[in-house]
C-alpha positions as CSV (number, residue, x, y, z in Angstrom):
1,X,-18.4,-51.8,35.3
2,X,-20.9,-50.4,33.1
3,X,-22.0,-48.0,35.3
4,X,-18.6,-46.3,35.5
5,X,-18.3,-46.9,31.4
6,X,-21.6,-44.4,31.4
7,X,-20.4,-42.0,33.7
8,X,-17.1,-41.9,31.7
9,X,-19.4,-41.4,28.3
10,X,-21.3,-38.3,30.1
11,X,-18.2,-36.8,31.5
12,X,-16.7,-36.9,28.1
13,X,-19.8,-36.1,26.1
14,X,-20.4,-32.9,28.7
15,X,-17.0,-32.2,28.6
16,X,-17.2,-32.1,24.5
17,X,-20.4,-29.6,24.9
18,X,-18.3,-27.4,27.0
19,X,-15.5,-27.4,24.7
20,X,-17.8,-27.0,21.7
21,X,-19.8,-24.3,23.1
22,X,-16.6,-21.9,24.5
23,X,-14.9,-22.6,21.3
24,X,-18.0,-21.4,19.6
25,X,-17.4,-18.0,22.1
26,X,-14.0,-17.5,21.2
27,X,-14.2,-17.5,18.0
28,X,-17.3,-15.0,17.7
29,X,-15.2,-12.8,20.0
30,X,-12.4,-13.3,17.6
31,X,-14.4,-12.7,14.5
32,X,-16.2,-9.4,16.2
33,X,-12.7,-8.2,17.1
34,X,-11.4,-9.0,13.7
35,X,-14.0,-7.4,11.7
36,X,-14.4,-4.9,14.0
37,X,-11.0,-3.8,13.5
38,X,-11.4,-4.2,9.4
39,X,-14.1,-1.5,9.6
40,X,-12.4,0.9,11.8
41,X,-9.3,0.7,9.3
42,X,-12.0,1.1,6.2
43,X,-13.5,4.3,8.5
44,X,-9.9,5.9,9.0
45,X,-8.7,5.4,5.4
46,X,-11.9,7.2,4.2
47,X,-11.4,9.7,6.4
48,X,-7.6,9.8,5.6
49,X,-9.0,9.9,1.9
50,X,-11.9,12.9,2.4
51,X,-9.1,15.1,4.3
52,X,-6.4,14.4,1.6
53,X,-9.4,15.8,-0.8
54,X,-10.3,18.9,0.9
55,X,-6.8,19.4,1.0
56,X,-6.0,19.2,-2.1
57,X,-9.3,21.1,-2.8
58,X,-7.8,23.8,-0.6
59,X,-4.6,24.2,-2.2
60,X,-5.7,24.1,-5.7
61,X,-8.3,27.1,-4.3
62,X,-5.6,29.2,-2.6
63,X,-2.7,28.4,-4.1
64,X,-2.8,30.8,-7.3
65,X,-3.9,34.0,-4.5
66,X,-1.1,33.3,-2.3
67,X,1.4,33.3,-4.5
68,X,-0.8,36.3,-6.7
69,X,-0.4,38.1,-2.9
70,X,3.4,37.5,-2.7
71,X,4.4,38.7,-5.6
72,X,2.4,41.7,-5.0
73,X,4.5,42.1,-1.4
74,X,7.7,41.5,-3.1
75,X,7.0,44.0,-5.6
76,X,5.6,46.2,-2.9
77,X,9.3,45.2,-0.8
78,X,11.6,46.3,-3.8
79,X,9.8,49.5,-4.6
80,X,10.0,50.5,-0.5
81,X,13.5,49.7,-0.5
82,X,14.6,52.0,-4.0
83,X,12.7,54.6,-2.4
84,X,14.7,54.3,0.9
């Protein structure tokens, strides 16, 4: 009888090891995925961010000689056209 009580308190305190140490493994995966996928998100938003600036930088630059260009086609346009 208290031989099988013994083997009954290994298997269970074995058993609770196991547990304990895949649990242990499942949540470090879980955490790496999780925080791995926290700084990708961080990565593309700054990314997302530094585009949207050079962008803007871009447009702010070019902006004024496009439309400087275009008024010089349309005026070039309407004088071609009176002369036709």
């Amino acid at each position: 009888m208290e031989s099988n009580f013994n083997t009954l308190i290994a298997v269970l305190t074995v058993g609770s090891l196991v547990l304990a140490i895949l649990g242990f493994g499942f949540l470090n995966t879980y955490l790496a995925n999780k925080l791995n996928d926290l700084v990708q998100n961080i990565s593309e938003e700054k990314f997302k961010l530094a585009f949207e600036q050079l962008i803007a930088r871009y447009r702010e630059e070019w902006d004024p000689k496009f439309t400087e260009l275009y008024e010089e086609y349309s005026k070039a346009i309407k004088n071609d056209r009176k002369e036709s």
